[in-house]
N, C-alpha and C positions, 0 to 999 in steps of 0.2 A: 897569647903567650905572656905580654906584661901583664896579664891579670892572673894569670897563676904564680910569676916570680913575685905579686906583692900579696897574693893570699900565702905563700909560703912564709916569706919575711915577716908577716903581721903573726903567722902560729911560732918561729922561732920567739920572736919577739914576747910575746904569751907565756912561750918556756919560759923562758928568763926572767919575768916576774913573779911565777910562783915562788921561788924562794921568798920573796920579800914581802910573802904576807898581807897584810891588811894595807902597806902603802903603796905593793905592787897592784892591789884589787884597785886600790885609789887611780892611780895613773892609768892603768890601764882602760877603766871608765872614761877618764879624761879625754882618752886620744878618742874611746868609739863615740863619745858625744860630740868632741869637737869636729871629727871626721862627718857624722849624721850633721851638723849645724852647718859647717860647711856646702856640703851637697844640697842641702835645702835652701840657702841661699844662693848659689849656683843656677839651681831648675828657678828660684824666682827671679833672678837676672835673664834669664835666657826665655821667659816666658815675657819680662816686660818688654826686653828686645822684639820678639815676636809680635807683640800685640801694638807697639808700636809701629812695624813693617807694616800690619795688613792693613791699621788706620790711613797709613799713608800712601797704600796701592788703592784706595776705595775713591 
């Protein structure tokens, strides 16, 4: 359910930089990159956490 009220908010969000053109295209880049940079730092935190677990169960 919160994954559909934040795909909704991210397509309003969308709307509302179409007006603004080439600096709404800017930002909007902004957020999907920072959002994908984020997440991939994320999976590699939660991957070194893990791989530190199972060294330490061995």
């Amino acid at each position: 359910m919160f994954l559909l009220f934040l795909i909704l908010t991210a397509s309003i969000i969308g709307f509302l930089l179409i007006p603004l053109h080439v600096f709404g295209l800017a930002v909007g880049f902004g957020i999907i990159t920072g959002c994908l940079m984020r997440g991939l730092y994320l999976l590699h935190e939660i991957n070194h956490k893990l791989d530190n677990q199972n060294s330490e169960s061995q």
